[in-house]
C-alpha positions in Angstrom: 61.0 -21.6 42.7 58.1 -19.7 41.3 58.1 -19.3 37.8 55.5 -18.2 34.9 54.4 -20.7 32.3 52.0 -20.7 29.7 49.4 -23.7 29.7 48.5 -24.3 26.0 45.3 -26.5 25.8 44.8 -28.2 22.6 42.3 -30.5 20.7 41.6 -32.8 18.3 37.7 -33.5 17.4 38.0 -35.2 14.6 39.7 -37.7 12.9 40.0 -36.1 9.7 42.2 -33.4 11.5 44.8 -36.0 12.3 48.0 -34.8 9.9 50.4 -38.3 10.3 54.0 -37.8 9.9 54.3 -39.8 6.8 56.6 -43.2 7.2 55.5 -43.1 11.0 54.7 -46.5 11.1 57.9 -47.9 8.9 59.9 -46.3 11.0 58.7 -46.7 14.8 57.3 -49.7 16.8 54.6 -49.2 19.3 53.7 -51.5 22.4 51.2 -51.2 24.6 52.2 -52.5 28.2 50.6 -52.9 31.4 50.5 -49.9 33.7 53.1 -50.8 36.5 53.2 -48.2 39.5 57.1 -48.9 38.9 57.6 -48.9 35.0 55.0 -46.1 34.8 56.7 -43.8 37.4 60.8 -44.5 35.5 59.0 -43.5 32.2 57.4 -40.2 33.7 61.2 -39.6 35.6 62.6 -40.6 32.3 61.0 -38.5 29.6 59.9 -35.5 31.8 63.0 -34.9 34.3 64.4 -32.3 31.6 61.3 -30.4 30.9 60.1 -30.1 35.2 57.7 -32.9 35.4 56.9 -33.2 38.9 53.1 -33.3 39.3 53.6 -37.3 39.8 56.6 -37.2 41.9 55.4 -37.1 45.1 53.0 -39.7 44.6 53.8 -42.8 46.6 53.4 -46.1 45.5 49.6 -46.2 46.8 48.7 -43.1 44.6 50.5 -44.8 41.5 48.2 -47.5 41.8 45.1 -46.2 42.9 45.3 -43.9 39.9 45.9 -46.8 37.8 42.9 -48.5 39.2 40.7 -46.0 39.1 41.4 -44.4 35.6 41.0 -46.5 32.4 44.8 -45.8 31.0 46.9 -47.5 28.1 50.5 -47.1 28.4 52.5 -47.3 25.4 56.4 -47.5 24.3 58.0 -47.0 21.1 60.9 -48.2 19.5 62.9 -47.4 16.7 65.2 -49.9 15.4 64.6 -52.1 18.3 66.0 -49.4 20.6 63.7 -47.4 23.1 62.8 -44.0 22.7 60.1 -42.6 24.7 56.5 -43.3 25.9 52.7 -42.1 25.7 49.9 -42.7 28.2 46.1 -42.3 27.1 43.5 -41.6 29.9 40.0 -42.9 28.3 37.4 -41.1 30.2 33.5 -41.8 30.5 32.7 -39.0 28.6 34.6 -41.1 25.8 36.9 -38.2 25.3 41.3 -39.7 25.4 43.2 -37.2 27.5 47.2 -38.1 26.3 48.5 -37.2 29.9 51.9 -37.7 29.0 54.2 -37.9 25.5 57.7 -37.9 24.9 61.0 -39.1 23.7 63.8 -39.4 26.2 66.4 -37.4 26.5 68.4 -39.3 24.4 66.1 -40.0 21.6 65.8 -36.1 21.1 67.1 -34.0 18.4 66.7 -37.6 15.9 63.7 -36.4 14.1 61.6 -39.0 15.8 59.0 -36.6 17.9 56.9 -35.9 14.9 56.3 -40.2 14.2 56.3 -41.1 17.5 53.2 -38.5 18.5 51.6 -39.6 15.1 51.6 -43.3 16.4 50.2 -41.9 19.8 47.3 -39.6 18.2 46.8 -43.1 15.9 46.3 -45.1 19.0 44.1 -42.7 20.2 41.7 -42.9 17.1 41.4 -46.4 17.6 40.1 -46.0 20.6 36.8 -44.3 18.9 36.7 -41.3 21.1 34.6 -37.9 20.6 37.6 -35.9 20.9 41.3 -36.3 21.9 43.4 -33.5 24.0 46.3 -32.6 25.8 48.0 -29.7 27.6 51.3 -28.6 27.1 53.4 -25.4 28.6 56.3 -23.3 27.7 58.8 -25.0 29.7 58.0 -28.1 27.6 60.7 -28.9 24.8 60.7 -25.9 22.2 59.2 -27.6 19.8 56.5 -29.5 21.3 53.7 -26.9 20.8 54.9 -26.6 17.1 54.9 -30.6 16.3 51.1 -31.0 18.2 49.4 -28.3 16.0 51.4 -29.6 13.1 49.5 -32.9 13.7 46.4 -31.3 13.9 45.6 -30.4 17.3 44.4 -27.0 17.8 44.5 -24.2 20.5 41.4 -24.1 22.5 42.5 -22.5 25.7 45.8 -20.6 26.5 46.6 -19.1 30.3 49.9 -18.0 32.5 50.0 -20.0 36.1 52.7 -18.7 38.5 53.9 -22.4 39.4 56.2 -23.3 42.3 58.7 -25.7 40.3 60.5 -27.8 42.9 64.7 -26.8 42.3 66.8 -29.8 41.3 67.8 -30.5 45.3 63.7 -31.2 45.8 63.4 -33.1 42.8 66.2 -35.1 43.8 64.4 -35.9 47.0 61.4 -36.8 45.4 62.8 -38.8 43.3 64.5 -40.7 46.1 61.8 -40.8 48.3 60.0 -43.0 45.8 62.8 -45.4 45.5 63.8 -45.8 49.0 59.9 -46.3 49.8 59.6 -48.7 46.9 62.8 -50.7 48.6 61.2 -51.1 51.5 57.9 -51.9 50.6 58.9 -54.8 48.3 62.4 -55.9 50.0 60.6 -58.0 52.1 59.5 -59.9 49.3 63.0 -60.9 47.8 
């Protein structure tokens, strides 16, 4: 299905524009993990299933782990009481700038006033990393308030365009989604 969405494009060049939700690190735990083609591929399912992720969904397993072979990324998961509630992966690049390719709470963990903390501990990992600059893109068909708690942080609008973007229906993400676990089954059934 073809539909319009607006790509916001938004920045962060220095650390002094870094707004922290206060309490953010009383209140949430953050891991860092190793990337698992697996893991990585049920978090992305996970957190973006409701908002129309599906730029990783027809990746097979190969792609998962080429990318993670290829791309210096840290995944990370937070917790808050001990209890799951979304993930973050960074993408360091050699132009020492930290793309956060993906960020969010899952469905579950939404509406619990834990976006704003959780994306504070994600822009905080990011500064540790020493980079020149940290962005990210986000759309309109992104949780409402997503736009509204990144500039709230301190990330500001560089870019803004409409795309007319073919969104698979909820049949072909379906399928996707299946085609991954049927073609994980088989690859690693033998191994059981």
């Amino acid at each position: 299905m073809q539909q319009k969405v607006t790509i916001f494009y938004l920045e962060m060049t220095n650390k002094n524009q870094f707004i922290p939700k206060i309490g953010f690190e009383d209140e949430i735990e953050i891991k860092e993990i190793e990337n698992d083609e697996y893991l990585n591929f049920v978090f992305f399912t996970g957190v973006g299933l409701p908002f129309k992720w599906y730029s990783r969904l027809k990746w097979n397993i190969s792609e998962w782990q080429n990318y993670f072979k290829n791309n210096n990324v840290k995944t990370y998961l937070g917790f808050h009481r001990n209890k799951l509630i979304g993930y973050y992966e960074l993408e360091i690049q050699a132009d020492n700038n930290i793309e956060i390719m993906f960020f969010g709470l899952l469905p579950n963990q939404i509406g619990k006033a834990l976006g704003s903390k959780f994306l504070s501990h994600a822009i905080n990992s990011s500064w540790k990393l020493n980079p020149k600059r940290i962005y990210l893109h986000t759309c309109s068909i992104d949780h409402q308030f997503a736009y509204q708690n990144y500039v709230s942080r301190g990330f500001e609008l560089y870019k803004q365009e409409d795309e007319i973007e073919d969104i698979p229906s909820k049949n072909e993400f379906v399928e996707m989604i299946s085609n991954y676990y049927n073609n994980y089954i088989d690859r690693f059934s033998s191994n059981l």
